[in-house]
N, C-alpha and C positions, 0 to 999 in steps of 0.2 A: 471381114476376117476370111483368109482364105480355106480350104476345105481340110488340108492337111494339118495345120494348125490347130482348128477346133478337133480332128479326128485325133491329134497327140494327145491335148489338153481332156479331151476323154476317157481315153486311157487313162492318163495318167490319173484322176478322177474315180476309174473304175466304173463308168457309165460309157454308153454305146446308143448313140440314136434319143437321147432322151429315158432312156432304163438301165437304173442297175444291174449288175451281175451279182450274182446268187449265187449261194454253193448249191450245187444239187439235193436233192433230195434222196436223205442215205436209207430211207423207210422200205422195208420188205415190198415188194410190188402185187403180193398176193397176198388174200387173208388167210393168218394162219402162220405166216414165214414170220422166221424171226424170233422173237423173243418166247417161243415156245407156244406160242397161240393162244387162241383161249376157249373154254369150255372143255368140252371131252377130250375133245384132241391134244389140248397144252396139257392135259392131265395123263391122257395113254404117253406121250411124247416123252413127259418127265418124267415117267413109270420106267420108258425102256430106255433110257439115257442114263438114269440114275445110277445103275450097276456097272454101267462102261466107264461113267464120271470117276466112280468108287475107286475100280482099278487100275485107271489111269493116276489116279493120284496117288495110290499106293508104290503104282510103280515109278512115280518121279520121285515120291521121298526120300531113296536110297540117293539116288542121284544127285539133289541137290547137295545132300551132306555129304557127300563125297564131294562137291564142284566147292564148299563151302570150305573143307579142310584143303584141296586142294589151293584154295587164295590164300589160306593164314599160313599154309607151307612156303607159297612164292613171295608173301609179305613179310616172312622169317628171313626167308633166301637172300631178298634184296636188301635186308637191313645187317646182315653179317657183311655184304661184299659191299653195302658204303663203308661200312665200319673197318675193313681191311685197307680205304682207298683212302678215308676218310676220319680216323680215330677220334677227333675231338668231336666227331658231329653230335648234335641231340636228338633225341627221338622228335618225330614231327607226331602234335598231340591232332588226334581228325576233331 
């Protein structure tokens, strides 16, 4: 078999040389990174992240509920202007 051949038939395989390909490896490269560490550190860490976490989430609340009423407004919108183009339609149930 000639070289190109087996080198497609690998690819297409998902091996290379006799080894598969892998996903990388998505793990923090230092102890500590990541998932908030652990021992003192993952505890000072979640000490001072905690009150940024609080207010950030405070401050998307308003936000979503506004993004939230803003889709049941365009979902109103759009069903008046089939209904204009369209009068016999039926509501589509989700």
């Amino acid at each position: 078999m000639d070289d190109a051949a087996a080198a497609q038939r690998n690819t297409a395989r998902g091996t290379c040389g006799g080894y598969k390909h892998s996903e990388r490896n998505t793990q923090a490269s230092y102890p500590g990174e990541g998932h908030g560490g652990s021992g003192r550190d993952g505890q000072i860490r979640k000490q001072q992240t905690a009150p940024i976490k609080s207010k950030f989430v405070n401050a998307i609340q308003p936000y979503q509920t506004i993004e939230q009423q803003h889709h049941q407004k365009h979902k109103q919108r759009m069903e008046r202007q089939f209904k204009i183009v369209k009068p016999d339609a039926t509501p589509v149930i989700p």
